[in-house]
N, C-alpha and C positions, 0 to 999 in steps of 0.2 A: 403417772401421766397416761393419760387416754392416746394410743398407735393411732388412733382415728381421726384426731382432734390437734393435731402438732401444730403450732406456729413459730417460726423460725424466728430467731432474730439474731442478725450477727454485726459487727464494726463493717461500719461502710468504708471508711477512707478512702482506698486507690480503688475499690473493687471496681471502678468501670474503666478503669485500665485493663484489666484482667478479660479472659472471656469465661464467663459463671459456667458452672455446666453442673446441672440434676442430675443424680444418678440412682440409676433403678436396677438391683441387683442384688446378690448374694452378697451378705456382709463379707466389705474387702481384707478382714481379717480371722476370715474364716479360713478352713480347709481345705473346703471343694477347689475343683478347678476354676470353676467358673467365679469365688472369691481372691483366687491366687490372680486370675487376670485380670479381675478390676481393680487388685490392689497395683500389679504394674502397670497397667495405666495412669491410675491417676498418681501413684509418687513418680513414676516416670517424667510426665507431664508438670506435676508442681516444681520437678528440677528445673523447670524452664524457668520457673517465675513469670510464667504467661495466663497462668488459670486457675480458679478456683473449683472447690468442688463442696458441693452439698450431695450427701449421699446417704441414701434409706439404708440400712444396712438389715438386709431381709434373710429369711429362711433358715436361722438359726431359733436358739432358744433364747430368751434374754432376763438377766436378773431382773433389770429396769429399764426403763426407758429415756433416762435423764443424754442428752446430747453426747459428745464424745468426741473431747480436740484432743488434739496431740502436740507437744512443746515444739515438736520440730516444724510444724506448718502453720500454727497459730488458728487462725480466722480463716486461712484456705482450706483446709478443708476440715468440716463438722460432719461425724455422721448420726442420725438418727435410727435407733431402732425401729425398728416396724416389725410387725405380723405379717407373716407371706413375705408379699414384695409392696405394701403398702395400700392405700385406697382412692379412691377417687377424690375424696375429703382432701388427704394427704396434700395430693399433687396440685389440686386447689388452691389450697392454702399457702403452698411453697410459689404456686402460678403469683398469686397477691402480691404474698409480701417482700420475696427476693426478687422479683423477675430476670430469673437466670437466663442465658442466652441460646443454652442449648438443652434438651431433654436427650438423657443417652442412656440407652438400657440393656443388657445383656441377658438371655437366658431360651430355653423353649417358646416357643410365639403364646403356646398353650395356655401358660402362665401370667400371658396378660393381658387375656381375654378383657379382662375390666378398664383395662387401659384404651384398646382400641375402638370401645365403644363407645370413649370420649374422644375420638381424637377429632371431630369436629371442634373440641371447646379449645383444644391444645394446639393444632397445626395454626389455628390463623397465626399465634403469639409467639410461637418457638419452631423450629424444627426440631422433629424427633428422626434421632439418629440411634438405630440399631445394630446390635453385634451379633449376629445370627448363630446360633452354634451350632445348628446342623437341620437339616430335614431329611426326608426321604423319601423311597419310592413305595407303593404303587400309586400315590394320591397325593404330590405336593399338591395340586393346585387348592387342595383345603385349605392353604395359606394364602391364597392371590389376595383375596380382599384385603389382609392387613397388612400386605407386603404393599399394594396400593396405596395404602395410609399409613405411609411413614416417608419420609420425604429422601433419607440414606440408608442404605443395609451395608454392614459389612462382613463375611464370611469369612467362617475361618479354616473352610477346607473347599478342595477342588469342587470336590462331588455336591456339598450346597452351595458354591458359585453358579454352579452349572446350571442345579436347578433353580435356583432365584433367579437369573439370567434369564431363563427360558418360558418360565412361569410370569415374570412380570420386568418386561424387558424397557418398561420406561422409569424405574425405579434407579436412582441413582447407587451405583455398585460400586464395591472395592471389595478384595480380597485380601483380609490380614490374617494369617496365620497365628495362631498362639505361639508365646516365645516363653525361655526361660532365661535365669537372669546367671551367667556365668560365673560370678561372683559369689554365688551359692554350689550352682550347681557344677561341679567342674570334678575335674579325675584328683585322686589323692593319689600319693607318694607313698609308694609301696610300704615300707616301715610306719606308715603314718598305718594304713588298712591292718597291717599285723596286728599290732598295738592296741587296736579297736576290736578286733577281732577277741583276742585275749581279755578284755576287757568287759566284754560282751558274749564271750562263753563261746562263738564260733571258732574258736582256733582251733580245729577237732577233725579237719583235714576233709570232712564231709563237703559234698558238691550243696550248696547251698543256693536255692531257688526262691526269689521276692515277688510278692505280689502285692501291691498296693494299691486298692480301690476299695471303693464302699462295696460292703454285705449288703447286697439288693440280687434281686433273682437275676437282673440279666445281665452280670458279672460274672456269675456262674461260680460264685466265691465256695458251693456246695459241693457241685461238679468238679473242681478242681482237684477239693480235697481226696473225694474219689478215686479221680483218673490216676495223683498223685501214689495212692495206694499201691494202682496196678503197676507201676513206675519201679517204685520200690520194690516189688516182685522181681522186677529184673533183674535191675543191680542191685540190688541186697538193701537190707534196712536200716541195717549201718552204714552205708555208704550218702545216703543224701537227707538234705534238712528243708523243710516250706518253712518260710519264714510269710507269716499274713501280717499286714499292717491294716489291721482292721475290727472294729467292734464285733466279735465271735457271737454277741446277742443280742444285734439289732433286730428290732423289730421285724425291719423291711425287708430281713433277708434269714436265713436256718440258722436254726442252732448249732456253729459248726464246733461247739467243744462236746456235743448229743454226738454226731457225726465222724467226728474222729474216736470216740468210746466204741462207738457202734463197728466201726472196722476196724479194735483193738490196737490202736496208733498210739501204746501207751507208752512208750519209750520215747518220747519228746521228738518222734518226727517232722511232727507239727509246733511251729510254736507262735507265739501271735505281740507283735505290736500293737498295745491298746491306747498308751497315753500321746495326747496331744503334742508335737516336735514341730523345733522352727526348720528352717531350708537348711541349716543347716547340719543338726543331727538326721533329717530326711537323706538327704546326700550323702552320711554317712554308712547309710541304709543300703542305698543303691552300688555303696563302693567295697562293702563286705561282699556281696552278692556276687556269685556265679553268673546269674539268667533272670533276668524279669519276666513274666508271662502274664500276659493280657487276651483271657479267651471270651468278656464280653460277647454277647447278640449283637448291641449297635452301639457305636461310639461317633458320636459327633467330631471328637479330635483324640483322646485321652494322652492326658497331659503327661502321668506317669511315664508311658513310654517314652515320650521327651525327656522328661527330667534321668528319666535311665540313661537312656543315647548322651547324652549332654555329662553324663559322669563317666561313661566310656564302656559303660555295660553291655552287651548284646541283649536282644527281646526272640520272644516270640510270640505273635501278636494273629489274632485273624485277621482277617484282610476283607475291612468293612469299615465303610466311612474313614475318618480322617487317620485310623491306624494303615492303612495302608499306604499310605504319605509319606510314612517317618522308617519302615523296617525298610525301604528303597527309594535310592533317584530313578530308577529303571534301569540301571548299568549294575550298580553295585548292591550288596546286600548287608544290612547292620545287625544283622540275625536271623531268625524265620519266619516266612509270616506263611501263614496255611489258609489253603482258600476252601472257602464255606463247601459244604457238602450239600447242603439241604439249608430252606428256607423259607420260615413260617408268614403269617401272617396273623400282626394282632393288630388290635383296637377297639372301638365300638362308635358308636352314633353322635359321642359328644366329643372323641379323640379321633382324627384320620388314623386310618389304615396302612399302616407301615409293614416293611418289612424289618425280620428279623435272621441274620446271617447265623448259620451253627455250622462248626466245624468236626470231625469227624474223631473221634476220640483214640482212636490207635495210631491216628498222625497224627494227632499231636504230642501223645507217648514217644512213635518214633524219632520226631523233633527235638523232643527235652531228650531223648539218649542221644542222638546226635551231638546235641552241645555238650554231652557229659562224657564222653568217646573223645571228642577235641582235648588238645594237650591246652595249657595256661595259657600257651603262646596266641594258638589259633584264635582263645577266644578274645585277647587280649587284641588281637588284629582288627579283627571285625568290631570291638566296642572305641577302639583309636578311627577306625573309618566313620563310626554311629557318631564320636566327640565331634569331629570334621565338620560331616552333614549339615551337622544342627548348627554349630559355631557358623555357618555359612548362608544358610536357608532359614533359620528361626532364632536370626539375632536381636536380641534384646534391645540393642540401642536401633534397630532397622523398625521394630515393632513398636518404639516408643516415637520413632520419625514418622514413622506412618500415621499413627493417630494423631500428633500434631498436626500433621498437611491436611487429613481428614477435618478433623474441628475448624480447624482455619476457613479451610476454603469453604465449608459447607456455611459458616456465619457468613463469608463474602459474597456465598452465589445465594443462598435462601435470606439472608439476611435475618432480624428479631426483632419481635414488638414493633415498634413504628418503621421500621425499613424492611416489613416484612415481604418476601418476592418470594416468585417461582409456586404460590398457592393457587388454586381453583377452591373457592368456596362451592357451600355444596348450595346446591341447584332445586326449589321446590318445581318441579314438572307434572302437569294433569296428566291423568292416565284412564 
């Protein structure tokens, strides 16, 4: 089947009971972050029995392109593969023949440049509701025009509330936080970690360090390994393990098994999670673990460190964009977060000028010995304050309420298709 060329066709029955909603994202049974929180939204949401969902399911690889239900949701929700995050064609053709009631999209703005250059065709019919996952400084206002042309945003950290706030202060806002779902991610039972541990070859008394993100350069998946070396010079070689959950030879980021040969890390100091895991063998991830570290340039939220905090682990995290959110409330502290030393600037002509946060490399050495200097106890304090936090600030059933009052209330105040409100069409003006 042609990604270009989809026409939908699903069982009408009650669907206009229901309120439809398109979705434009990272397949929600993908990996990334940004597919883990369109998957909790929308099964969040279908627990209601209040909504459907048509979903492009973008940014992965795909065997085929043939639809994709699930027994447990039937006809609510199908998703389609697509190329990217889909095409004008696409949303077209779904515009036609479903006429869902809301368009809701998740990701960089960047990425749907193609989208916003239709939204004259789309706003008169639906409201499009966006989930912003981050911007930044020197140059939001590169995003006002399509921040203008979307009728909801909603953010999921202080620092882009603030700026879409500021940047285009008549655009309909809300601030939702990404959440995890505690059911997955929660603390194990000591005996239960042993067990696993032995089972998994960590039972070896080593201080044991996780890191879990994608191999891309401003992850710093290279750099870690690195600084990880100088680490080990301190306290000794046998004393601690990197555990990476991450493809060692992606493209998009070094060859980190070139990397570790090259600084003779031949004694399995390193060792690396490659195959694909559900929440729950992830979680069991985070609950062998001593210390997560997250030393990213810029993070719109990163979920990981949530998902750590939420199993009871302590982080060390820079302290840039939405990680500096989750390592404190501003009273208390769920591990380290280290504040930038220096900070670049990238971009070019077709991408805004962002900044990039770096941290200083002998603080964050100091940092991972600190956590490693702490007896079991200490660390165990601080990752039961991180469980707390999150159980409290980044609840699951709060983040699935949230999105429901958001959908709702945006179909009652914008209304769809024939009770369409709250539009300005556009305007031909002499000049």
């Amino acid at each position: 089947m042609d990604a270009s060329s989809i026409t939908l066709n699903t069982a009408q029955g009650n669907m206009k009971e229901k309120i439809k909603v398109l979705v434009l994202s990272d397949h929600p049974y993908s990996p990334s972050g940004v597919g883990t929180q369109t998957r909790y939204m929308i099964e969040g949401l279908l627990e209601t029995g209040e909504f459907q969902f048509l979903c492009f399911g973008g940014a992965i690889k795909h065997k085929d392109y043939k639809p994709q239900k699930f027994d447990k949701w039937g006809d609510d929700l199908i998703i389609y593969p697509v190329d990217g995050y889909g095409t004008q064609d696409t949303i077209r053709s779904v515009l036609r023949t479903e006429k869902p009631d809301l368009l809701w999209f998740m990701t960089d703005p960047r990425f749907f440049t193609w989208l916003w250059e239709m939204e004259d065709e789309i706003r008169p019919l639906v409201p499009m509701v966006y989930y912003h996952v981050w911007d930044n400084y020197p140059y939001p206002k590169y995003n006002e025009v399509w921040y203008n042309s979307t009728d909801v945003i909603a953010a999921i950290s202080k620092v882009t509330h603030d700026i879409v706030g500021t940047v285009a202060p008549d655009v309909d806002l809300y601030r939702i936080p990404h959440a995890v779902n505690p059911d997955f991610f929660k603390r194990f039972d000591e005996e239960d970690v042993n067990k696993l541990k032995e089972t998994s070859g960590f039972d070896d008394g080593k201080f044991l360090i996780f890191w879990n993100n994608r191999n891309a350069r401003r992850k710093h998946s290279g750099t870690l390994i690195f600084w990880f070396k100088e680490f080990l010079d301190r306290v000794g070689h046998d004393n601690a393990t990197l555990l990476m959950h991450t493809e060692p030879n992606d493209p998009n980021g070094p060859n980190l098994r070139a990397i570790i040969e090259e600084l003779g890390l031949i004694n399995g100091e390193v060792k690396f999670s490659v195959q694909k895991v559900d929440f729950q063998q992830l979680a069991a991830l985070y609950n062998m673990a001593d210390v997560t570290v997250n030393i990213s340039d810029a993070e719109g939220f990163g979920l990981a460190t949530l998902e750590s905090l939420s199993c009871g682990t302590p982080i060390i995290v820079n302290m840039t964009g939405g990680l500096q959110e989750q390592v404190t409330d501003g009273e208390e502290w769920f591990g380290i977060g280290i504040e930038p030393a220096s900070r670049s600037i990238i971009g070019s002509q077709d991408i805004p000028y962002i900044y990039e946060d770096r941290i200083n490399k002998d603080e964050f050495i100091d940092s991972l010995e600190k956590l490693y200097n702490m007896s079991k106890e200490e660390r165990d304090d601080l990752g039961l304050k991180g469980q707390e936090y999150v159980n409290k600030n980044y609840n699951f059933q709060k983040y699935v309420a949230k999105w429901r009052h958001v959908l709702k209330e945006t179909c009652e105040k914008h209304g769809s298709w024939d009770n369409r409100k709250n539009y300005k069409r556009w305007e031909t003006i002499e000049v």
